[in-house]
N, C-alpha and C positions, 0 to 999 in steps of 0.2 A: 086932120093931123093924127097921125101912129103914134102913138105910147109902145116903145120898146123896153123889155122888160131891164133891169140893169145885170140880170145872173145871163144875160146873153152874150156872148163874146164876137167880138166883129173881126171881123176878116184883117189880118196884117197883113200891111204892104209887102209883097213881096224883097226879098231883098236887092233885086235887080234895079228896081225904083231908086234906091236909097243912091248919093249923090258917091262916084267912086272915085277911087286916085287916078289920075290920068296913066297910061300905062307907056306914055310917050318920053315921059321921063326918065334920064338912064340913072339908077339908084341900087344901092348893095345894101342891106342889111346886114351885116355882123355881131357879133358878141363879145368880152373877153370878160375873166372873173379871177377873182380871188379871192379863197377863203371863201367867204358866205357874199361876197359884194359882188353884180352882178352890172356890168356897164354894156349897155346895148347903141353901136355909131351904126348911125343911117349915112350912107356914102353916094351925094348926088352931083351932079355936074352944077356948075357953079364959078364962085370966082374967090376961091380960096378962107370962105371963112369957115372958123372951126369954136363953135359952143359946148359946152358942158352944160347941163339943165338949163337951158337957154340964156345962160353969162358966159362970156369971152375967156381964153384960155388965161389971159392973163388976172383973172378975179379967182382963183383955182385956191382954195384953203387946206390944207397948210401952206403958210407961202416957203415952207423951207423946201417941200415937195415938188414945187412948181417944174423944177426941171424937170422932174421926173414926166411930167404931163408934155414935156416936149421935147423930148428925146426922142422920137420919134418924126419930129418934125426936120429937125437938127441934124440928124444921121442920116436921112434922104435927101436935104435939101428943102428949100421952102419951094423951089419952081414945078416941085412933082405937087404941091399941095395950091398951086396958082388956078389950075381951072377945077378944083372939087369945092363940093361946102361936104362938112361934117361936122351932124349934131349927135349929141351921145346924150343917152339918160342913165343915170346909176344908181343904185338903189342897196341898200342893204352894207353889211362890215362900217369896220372903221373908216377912218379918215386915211390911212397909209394904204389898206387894202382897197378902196376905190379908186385912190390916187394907179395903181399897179391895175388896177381893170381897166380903168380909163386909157393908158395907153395902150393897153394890148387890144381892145375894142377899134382905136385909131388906127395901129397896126395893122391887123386883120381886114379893114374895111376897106384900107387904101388900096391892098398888093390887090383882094377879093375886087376892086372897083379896076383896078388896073389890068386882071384878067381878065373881066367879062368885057371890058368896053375898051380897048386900048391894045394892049398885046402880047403875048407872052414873054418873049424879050424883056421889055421894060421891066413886067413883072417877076420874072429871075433875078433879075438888078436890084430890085427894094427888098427880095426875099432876104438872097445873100447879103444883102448890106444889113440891114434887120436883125436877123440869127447870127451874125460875125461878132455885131456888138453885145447882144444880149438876147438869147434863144428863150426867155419868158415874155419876151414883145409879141411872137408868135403862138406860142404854146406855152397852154395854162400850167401851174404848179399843182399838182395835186397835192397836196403835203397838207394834212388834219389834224387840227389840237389830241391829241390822244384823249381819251376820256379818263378821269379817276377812277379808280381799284377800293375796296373795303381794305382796311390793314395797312392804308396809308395816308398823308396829308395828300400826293397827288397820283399821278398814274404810274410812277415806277418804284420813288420814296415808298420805306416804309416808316413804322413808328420803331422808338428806339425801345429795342430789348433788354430787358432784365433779368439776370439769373439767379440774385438773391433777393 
């Protein structure tokens, strides 16, 4: 029997070994964000279900916001979302700014699944319908809290002056 010493390092598995996604699957990856909140939909063939951190759109918190998670669904129709699944993960902001990732990640993933696998056409159809209603479903807000300034309570306020 070998005694190998334990300061030895052994050989890792290469990574071709390791077990991989099948690549037969047709699937889009997307993004959308707000603010600091960052919602990432995986957009794969399927039969129309749609998850948020793997709970159903309709368990979506804030329930005042809920629409807002399916306006997107709403303004295409639900038969362009009958043969996809889309799961999204979100991470990061509040609760209104994930709720505004979350659809725009939906957004992006659907038109981005519908151009790669389906057909241009169709995909001008969800663009335009999309951006008609509301041109932050496809494109992010850049808009950033200003930072605070010395010489004020916030970033533009100053403190109140005195001359006697």
């Amino acid at each position: 029997m070998h005694h190998r010493p334990e300061s030895q390092n052994f050989k890792k598995k290469p990574k071709s070994c390791q077990p991989a996604l099948t690549m037969s699957t047709q699937s889009v990856q997307c993004f959308g964000k707000k603010k600091t909140a960052t919602a990432v939909a995986r957009c794969t063939a399927g039969k129309g279900l749609v998850k948020v951190n793997g709970k159903p759109l309709n368990l979506v918190q804030p329930e005042i916001l809920r629409f807002k998670v399916y306006e997107p669904l709403l303004i295409v129709g639900l038969e362009k979302f009958a043969n996809v699944d889309i799961r999204v993960r979100v991470t990061g902001g509040g609760h209104v700014s994930q709720v505004y990732a979350i659809r725009q990640a939906i957004s992006k993933s659907l038109v981005a699944y519908y151009q790669k696998f389906v057909d241009e056409h169709s995909k001008n159809e969800l663009k335009q319908a999309l951006v008609q209603y509301d041109r932050t479903l496809l494109v992010a807000d850049n808009r950033r809290c200003e930072p605070k300034k010395f010489g004020g309570p916030g970033a533009r306020a100053r403190y109140q002056k005195s001359y006697r």
